[in-house]
C-alpha positions in Angstrom: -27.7 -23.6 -19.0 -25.5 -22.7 -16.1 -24.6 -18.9 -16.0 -23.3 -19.2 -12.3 -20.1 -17.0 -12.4 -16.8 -18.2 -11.3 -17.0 -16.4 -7.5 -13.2 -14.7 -7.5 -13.2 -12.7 -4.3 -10.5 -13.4 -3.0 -8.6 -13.0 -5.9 -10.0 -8.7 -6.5 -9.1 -9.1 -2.4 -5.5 -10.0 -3.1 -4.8 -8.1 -6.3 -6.1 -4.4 -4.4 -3.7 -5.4 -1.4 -1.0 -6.0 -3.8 -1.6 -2.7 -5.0 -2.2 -0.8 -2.2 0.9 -2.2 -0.1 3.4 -1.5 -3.5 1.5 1.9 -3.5 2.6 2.6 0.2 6.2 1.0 -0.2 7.0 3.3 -3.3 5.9 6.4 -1.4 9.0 5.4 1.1 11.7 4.6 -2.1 14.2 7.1 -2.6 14.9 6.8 -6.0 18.7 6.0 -7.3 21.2 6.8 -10.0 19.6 4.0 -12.5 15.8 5.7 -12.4 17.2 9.2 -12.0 19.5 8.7 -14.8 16.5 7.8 -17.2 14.0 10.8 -15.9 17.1 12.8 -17.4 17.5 11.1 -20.5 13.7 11.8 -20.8 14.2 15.3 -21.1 16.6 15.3 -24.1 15.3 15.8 -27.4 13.0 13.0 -29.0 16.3 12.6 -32.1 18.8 11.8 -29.2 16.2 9.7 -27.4 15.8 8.1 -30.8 18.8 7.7 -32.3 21.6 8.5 -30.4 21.4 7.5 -27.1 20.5 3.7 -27.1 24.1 3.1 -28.5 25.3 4.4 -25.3 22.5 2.8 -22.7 22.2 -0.2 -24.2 18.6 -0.7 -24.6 15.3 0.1 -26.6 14.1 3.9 -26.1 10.4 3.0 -25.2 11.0 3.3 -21.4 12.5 6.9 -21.7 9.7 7.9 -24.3 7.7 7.0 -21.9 8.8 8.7 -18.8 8.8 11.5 -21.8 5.0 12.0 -21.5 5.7 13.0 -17.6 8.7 15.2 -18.0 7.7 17.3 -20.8 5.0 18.9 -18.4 7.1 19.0 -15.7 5.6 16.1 -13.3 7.8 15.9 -10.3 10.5 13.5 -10.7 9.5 11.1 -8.5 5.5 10.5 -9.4 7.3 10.7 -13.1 9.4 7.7 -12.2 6.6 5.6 -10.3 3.4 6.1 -11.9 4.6 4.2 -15.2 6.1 1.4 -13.2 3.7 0.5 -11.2 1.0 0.6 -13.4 3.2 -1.8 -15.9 3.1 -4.4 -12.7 0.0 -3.4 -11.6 -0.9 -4.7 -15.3 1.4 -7.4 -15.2 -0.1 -9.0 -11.8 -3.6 -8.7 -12.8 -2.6 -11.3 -15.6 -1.0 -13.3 -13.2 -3.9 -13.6 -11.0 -7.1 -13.5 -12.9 -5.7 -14.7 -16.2 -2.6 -17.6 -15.4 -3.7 -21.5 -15.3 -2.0 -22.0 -11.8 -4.2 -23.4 -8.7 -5.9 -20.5 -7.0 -2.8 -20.7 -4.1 -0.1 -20.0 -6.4 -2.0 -17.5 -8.1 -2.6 -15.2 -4.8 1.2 -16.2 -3.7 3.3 -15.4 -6.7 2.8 -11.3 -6.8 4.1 -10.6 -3.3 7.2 -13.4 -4.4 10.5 -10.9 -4.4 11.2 -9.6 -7.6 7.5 -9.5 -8.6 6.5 -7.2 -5.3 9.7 -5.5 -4.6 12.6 -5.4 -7.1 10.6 -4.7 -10.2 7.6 -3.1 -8.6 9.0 -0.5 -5.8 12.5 0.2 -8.2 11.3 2.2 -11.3 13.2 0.6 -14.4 11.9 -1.1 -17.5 12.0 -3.8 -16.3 8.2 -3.3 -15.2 7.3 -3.3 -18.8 9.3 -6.9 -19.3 7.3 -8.4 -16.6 4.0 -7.1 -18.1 5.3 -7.5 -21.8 6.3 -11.3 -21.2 2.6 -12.6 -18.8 0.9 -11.1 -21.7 2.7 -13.2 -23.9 1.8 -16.1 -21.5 -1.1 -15.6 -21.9 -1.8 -15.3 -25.4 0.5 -18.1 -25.9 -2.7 -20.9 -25.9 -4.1 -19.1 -29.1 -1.1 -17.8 -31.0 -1.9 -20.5 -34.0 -5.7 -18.6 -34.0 -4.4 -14.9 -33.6 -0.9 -15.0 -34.3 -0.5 -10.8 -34.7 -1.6 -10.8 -30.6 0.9 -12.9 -29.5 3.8 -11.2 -31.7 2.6 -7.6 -30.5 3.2 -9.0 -26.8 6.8 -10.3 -27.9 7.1 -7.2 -29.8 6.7 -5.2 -26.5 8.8 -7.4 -24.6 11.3 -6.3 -26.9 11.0 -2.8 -26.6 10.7 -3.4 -22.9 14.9 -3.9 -22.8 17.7 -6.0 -24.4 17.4 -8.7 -22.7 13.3 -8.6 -23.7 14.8 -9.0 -27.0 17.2 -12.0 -26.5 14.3 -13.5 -24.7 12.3 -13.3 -28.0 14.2 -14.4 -29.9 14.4 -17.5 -28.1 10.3 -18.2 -27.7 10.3 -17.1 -31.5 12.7 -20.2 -32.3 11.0 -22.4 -30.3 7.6 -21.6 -31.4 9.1 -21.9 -35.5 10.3 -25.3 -34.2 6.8 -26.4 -33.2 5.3 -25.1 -36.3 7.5 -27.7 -38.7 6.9 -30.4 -35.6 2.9 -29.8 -35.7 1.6 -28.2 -38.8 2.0 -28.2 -42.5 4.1 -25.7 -44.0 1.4 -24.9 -46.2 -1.3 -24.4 -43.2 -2.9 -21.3 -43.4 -2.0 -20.8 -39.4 1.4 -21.0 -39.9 1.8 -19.2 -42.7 0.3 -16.6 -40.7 2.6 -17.3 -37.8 5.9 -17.2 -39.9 4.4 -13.7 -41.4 4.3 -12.1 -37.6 7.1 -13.4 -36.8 8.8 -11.8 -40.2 7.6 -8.4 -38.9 8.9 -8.9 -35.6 12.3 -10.1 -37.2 12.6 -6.8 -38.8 11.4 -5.1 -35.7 14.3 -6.9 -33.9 16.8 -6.4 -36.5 15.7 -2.3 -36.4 16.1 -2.6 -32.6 19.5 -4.2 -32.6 21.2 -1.4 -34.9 19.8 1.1 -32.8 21.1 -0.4 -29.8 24.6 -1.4 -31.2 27.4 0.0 -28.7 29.8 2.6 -30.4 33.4 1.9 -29.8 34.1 3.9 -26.9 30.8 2.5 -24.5 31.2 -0.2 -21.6 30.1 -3.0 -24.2 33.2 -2.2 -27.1 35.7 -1.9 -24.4 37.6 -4.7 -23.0 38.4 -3.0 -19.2 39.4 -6.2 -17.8 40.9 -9.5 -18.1 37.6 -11.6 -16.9 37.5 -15.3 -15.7 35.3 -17.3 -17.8 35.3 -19.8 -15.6 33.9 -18.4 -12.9 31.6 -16.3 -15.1 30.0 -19.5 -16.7 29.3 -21.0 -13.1 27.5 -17.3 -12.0 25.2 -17.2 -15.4 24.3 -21.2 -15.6 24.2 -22.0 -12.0 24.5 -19.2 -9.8 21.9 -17.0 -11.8 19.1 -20.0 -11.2 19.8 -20.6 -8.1 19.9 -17.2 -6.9 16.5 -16.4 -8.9 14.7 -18.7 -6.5 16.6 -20.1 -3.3 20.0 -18.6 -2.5 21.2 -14.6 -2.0 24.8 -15.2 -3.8 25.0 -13.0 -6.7 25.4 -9.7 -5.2 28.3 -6.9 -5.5 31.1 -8.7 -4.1 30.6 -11.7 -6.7 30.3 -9.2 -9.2 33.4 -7.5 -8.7 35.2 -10.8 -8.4 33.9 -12.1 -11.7 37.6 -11.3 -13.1 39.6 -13.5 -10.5 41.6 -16.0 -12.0 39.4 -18.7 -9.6 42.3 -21.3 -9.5 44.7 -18.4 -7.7 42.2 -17.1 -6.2 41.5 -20.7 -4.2 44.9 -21.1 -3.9 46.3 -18.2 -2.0 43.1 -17.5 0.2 42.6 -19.7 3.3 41.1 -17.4 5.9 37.5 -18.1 7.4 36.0 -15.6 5.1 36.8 -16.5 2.3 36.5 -19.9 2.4 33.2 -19.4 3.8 32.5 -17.7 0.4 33.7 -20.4 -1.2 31.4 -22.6 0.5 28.5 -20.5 -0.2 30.0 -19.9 -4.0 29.9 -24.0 -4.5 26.7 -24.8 -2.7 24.3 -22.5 -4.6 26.1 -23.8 -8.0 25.3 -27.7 -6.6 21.5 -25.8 -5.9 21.3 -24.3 -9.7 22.7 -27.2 -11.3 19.7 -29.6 -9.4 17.0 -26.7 -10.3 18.4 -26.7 -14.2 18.4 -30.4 -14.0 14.9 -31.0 -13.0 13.7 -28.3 -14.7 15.1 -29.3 -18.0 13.4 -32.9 -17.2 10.0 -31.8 -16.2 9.2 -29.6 -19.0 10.9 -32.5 -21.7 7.9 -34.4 -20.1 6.0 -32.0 -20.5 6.6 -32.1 -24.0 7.2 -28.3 -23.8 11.1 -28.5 -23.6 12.0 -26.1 -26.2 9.6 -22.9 -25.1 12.1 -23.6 -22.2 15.6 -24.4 -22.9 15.7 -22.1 -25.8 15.3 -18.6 -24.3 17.2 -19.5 -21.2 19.9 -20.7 -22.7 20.1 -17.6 -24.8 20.0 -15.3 -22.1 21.9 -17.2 -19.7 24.7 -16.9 -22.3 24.0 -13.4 -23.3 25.0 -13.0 -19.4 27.7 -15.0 -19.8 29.5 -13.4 -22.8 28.3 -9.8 -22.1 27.0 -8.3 -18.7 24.9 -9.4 -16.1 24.5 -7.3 -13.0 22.2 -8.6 -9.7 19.2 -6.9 -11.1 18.9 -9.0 -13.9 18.9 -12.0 -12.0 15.0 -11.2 -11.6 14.3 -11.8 -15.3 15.0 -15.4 -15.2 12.6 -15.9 -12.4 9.8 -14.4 -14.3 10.6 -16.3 -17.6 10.5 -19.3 -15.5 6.7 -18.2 -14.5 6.3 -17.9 -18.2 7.2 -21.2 -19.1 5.2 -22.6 -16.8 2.0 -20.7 -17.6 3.1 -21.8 -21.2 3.1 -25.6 -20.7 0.0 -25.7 -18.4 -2.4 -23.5 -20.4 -1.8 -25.5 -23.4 -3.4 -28.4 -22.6 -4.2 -31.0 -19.6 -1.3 -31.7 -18.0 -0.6 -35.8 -17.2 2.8 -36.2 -14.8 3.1 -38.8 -12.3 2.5 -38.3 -8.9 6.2 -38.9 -7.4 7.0 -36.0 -10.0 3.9 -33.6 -8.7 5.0 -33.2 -5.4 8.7 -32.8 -6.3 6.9 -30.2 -8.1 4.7 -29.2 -5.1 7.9 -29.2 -3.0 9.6 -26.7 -5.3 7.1 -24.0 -5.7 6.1 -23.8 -2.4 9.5 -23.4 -1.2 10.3 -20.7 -3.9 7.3 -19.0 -2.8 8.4 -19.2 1.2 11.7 -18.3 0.6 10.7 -15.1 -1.6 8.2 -14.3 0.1 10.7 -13.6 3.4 12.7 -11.8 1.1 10.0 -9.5 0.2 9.0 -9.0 4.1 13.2 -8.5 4.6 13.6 -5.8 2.0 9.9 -4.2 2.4 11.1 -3.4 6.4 14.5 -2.6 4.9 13.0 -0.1 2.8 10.7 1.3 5.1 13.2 2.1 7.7 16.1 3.2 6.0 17.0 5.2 3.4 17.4 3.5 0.2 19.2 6.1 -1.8 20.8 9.5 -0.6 19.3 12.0 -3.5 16.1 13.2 -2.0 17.6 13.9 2.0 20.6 15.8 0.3 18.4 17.6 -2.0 16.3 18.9 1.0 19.8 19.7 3.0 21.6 21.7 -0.1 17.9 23.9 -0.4 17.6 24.0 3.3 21.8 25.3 3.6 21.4 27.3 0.2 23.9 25.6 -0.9 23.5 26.0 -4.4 24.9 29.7 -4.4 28.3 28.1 -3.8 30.9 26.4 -6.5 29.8 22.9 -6.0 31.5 19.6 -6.8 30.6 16.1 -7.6 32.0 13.0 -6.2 32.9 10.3 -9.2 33.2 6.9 -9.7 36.7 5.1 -8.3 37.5 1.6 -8.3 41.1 -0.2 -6.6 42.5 -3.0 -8.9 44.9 -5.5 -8.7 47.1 -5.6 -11.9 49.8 -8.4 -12.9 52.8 -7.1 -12.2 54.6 -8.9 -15.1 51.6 -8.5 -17.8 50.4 -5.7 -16.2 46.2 -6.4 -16.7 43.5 -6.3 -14.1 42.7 -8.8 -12.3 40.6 -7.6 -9.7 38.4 -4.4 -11.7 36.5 -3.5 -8.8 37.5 -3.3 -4.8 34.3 -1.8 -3.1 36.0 -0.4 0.0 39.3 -0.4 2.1 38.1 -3.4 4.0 38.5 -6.1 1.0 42.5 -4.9 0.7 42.6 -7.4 3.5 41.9 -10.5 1.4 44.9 -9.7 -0.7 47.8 -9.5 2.4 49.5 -12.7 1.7 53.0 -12.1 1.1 53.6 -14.4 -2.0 50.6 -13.2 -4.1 51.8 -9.1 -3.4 54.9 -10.7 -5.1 52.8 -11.0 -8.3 50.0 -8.4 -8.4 50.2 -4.2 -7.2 47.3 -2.4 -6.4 46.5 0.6 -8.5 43.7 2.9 -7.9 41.5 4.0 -10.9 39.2 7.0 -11.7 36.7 7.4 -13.9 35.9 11.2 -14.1 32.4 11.3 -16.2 30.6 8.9 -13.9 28.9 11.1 -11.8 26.1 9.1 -10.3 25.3 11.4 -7.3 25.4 14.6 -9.5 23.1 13.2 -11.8 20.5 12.3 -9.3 20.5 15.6 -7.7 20.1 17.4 -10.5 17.1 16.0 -11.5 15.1 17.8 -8.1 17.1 20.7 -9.5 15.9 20.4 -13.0 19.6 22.2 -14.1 23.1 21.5 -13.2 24.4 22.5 -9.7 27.9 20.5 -10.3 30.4 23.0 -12.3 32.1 19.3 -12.8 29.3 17.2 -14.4 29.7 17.5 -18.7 32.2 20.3 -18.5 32.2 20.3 -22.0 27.9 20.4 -22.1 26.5 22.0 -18.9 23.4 21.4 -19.7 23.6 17.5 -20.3 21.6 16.8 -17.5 22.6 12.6 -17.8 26.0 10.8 -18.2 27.1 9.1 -21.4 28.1 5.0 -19.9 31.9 5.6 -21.7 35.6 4.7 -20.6 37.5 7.8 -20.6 41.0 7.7 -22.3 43.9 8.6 -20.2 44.4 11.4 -22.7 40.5 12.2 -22.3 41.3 12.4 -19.1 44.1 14.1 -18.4 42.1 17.2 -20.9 39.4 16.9 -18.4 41.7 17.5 -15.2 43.1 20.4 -16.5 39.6 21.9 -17.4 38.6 21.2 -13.8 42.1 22.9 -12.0 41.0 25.8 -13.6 37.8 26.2 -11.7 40.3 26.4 -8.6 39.2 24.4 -5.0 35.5 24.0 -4.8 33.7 25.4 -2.3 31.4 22.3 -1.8 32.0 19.0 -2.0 29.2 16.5 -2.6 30.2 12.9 -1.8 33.8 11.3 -1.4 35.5 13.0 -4.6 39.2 12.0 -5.0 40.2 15.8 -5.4 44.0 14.7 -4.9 43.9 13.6 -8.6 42.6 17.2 -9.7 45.6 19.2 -7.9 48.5 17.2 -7.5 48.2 17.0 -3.6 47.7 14.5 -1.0 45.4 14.8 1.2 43.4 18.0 -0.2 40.0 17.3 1.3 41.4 16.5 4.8 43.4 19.6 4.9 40.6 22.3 3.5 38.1 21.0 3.9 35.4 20.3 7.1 32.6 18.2 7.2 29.1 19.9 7.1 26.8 17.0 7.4 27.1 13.0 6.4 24.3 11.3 4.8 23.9 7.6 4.9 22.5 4.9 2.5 22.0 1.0 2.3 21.4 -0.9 -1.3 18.5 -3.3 -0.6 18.9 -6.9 -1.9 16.9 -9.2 -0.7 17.6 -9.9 3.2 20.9 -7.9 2.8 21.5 -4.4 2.7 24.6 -2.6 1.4 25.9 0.7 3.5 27.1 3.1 2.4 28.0 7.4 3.1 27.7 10.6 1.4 29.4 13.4 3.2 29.1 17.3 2.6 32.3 19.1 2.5 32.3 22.7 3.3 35.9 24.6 2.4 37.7 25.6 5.7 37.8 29.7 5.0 34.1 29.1 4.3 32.9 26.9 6.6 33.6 29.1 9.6 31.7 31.7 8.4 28.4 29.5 7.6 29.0 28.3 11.2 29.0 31.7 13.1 25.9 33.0 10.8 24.1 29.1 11.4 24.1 30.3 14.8 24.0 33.5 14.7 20.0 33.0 13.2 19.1 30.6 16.5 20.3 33.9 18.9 
């Protein structure tokens, strides 16, 4: 009998540099509003976590539970965050590389692959858990007629993991019923088994789902805008694939265009820029629409069409219907790893050759093209600073600035609104810059710009509080000061307005913390340039990919103060 063991070397070699070099990168991530905001959440009580606060975040409480376990004995905030993440990928690629069916090459290539190595491995969301949560389903896949309850556990926690691990269950779960009438006798003690775990889940789902449901004043169960379906169907079904493995297309900008009336918008632009974005908007549609097309035809060859086309038609729509930011755009790329680990673990696969090296062709250049994306973003993060928290947290100690009345910056958005109908059609205009695109004559004719404010989403002061472990911003929860999180709802302008008048009565600040729109709060124009001085500016870029995103935070000081901290700054160094 041979009892030679399989010699894996090289793979132990590649999994402890993954490991190591994700170890080293995380040290360097600042961490951002979407991880801080969770650490907060973590500290609430376990009813809110429960119960009352997935209607507002939109997705199971597992992840927050879990950070839970780290801030109930006061870890620091950071090793909270990153501990639980990476051990979640460091999980999840250990499946992938000891445990997948792909040649040894692919196996060593795919964790250092983008979203594998840097977006869901060096960013601390639950995201980690879906990647982990959905290989072990892989994985279990071959035997789930054998041990049904091990393969529904794994789809269980990918629905924990977050709402879209849940719409992706639901669409493996149909296709694996689908296979059971297709292979097996109703009556087989296997299935009957199978359509029992899957009951359970069901009802696991079905639990989730209430929990989850938006109340009516969230994001979800508001209407903010008059979107383009148009252009949103091309983003989800073709943009989304093509962006999960070739092009860099879905990022802010697209995002905040999503609403466009497309047709106009072609119409009226003709400058180089845009039409260069039009270009780049149409080619990496053509590229998704090829990528959907042979992907639908290799795995109907495959025989193994509907563990495909089912769950990413679901999500892709989900996206389509509901909300899809660049962040989720990773998700599709690891359920395409799935289904592919699916169909070749299964049994022997038989395709022709012409079809193998189309095959060949499109995972190697997936890999190349990822791989430079992880090298972009690993420098990127390395050298500058991905978020602003931690430096301003160190210059507020450092100043003592926390003995002064301090002020948060919010979030502010530009629109363009129908001058006749009087609805948005552009929601979001990231900076003074993009006005540009919206100078010719006749379109000003039919649109007005209108700025917007949105005076509970508080990004910044969230983030810093959480170094502080209490609120430094008299502005953040006015009505709850010790909410150390923001609820994701649209204000009323009557809400609003009752929040202004809270705020005038806490006078001019003495600190401002980011670019706060303090004009709105006391009638004037102009109130930070006139009172205020600048202490210090801190500055940020938002990593995607091989593109980065700048942007600044500056420190205000009030004017009758900021003399004074000036003369007894250098009073200290004579």
């Amino acid at each position: 009998m041979n009892t030679t063991k399989k010699n894996n070397t090289l793979e132990i070699i590649f999994y402890c540099l993954f490991c190591i070099l994700t170890i080293f990168l995380s040290s360097y991530h600042e961490p951002w509003f979407d991880e801080f905001q969770a650490w907060a959440i973590s500290k609430d009580s376990l009813y809110n976590i429960l119960f009352f606060l997935p209607h507002y975040e939109g997705h199971p409480p597992l992840w927050h539970l879990i950070l839970k376990c780290f801030s109930h004995f006061n870890v620091p905030v950071e090793y909270g965050i990153k501990i639980p993440n990476l051990l979640f990928m460091f999980g999840a690629v250990w499946l992938l590389i000891f445990k997948s069916p792909f040649p040894q090459t692919v196996r060593l290539a795919l964790p250092f692959t983008y979203f594998i190595f840097y977006q869901y491995s060096i960013i601390s969301r639950p995201y980690s858990m879906f990647c982990f949560a959905l290989f072990l389903a892989a994985y279990f896949y071959k035997t789930r007629d054998e041990h049904p309850y091990r393969f529904m556990c794994a789809l269980a926690l990918l629905c924990l993991s977050s709402a879209y691990g849940m719409v992706f269950t639901a669409g493996i779960c149909i296709s694996c019923f689908i296979e059971c009438i297709k292979t097996e006798s109703l009556k087989s003690a296997f299935v009957e088994r199978q359509f029992f775990a899957m009951f359970l889940l069901f009802i696991l789902c079905s639990l989730l789902a209430f929990i989850i449901s938006p109340v009516s004043n969230t994001y979800a169960a508001i209407e903010d805008v008059k979107y383009d379906y148009f252009s949103k169907f091309f983003c989800a079904f073709f943009i989304f694939p093509a962006d999960a493995t070739f092009t860099n297309i879905f990022d802010y900008i697209v995002v905040d265009i999503l609403d466009v009336d497309f047709k106009h918008f072609f119409e009226h632009f003709q400058s180089e820029e845009i039409n260069f974005f039009i270009f780049r908007f149409w080619s990496a549609c053509l590229i998704g629409f090829v990528i959907n097309v042979f992907l639908i035809f290799f795995f109907k060859r495959l025989q193994k069409l509907s563990i495909f086309l089912i769950p990413c038609v679901l999500f892709l729509t989900t996206i389509f219907v509901l909300y899809g930011q660049v962040h989720h755009i990773g998700l599709l790329m690891i359920f395409y790893i799935f289904a592919f680990w699916c169909a070749f673990s299964t049994k022997e696969v038989s395709i022709s050759t012409k079809l193998n090296k189309l095959l060949k062709l499109l995972v190697v250049s997936v890999i190349i093209v990822q791989i430079y994306w992880s090298i972009c973003s690993s420098y990127a993060e390395f050298k500058y600073s991905y978020f602003v928290a931690r430096e301003i947290t160190n210059y507020i100690k450092k100043e003592k600035l926390t003995d002064y009345k301090m002020l948060g910056e919010w979030a502010t958005s530009t629109a363009l609104l129908n001058k006749k109908t009087n609805k948005r059609h552009i929601s979001h205009i990231a900076d003074s810059n993009r006005i540009k695109w919206y100078s010719d004559e006749e379109f000003l004719k039919e649109y007005y710009l209108k700025d917007f404010s949105f005076l509970n989403h508080q990004h910044l002061s969230v983030s810093l509080n959480t170094y502080f472990n209490k609120n430094i911003f008299y502005n953040l929860n006015v009505e709850n000061q010790n909410r150390m999180y923001l609820f994701h709802i649209t204000m009323t302008e009557e809400e609003s307005n009752k929040k202004i008048e809270k705020l005038k009565q806490f006078g001019l600040p003495e600190i401002v913390i980011g670019n706060a729109s303090i004009d709105l709060i006391f009638g004037e124009y102009g109130v930070l340039s006139k009172n205020y001085r600048v202490m210090e500016t801190f500055r940020c870029s938002y990593i995607l990919k091989n593109k980065m995103q700048d942007k600044e935070y500056p420190i205000y000081m009030r004017s009758d103060l900021y003399y004074d901290w000036i003369r007894d700054k250098y009073a200290k160094y004579n």
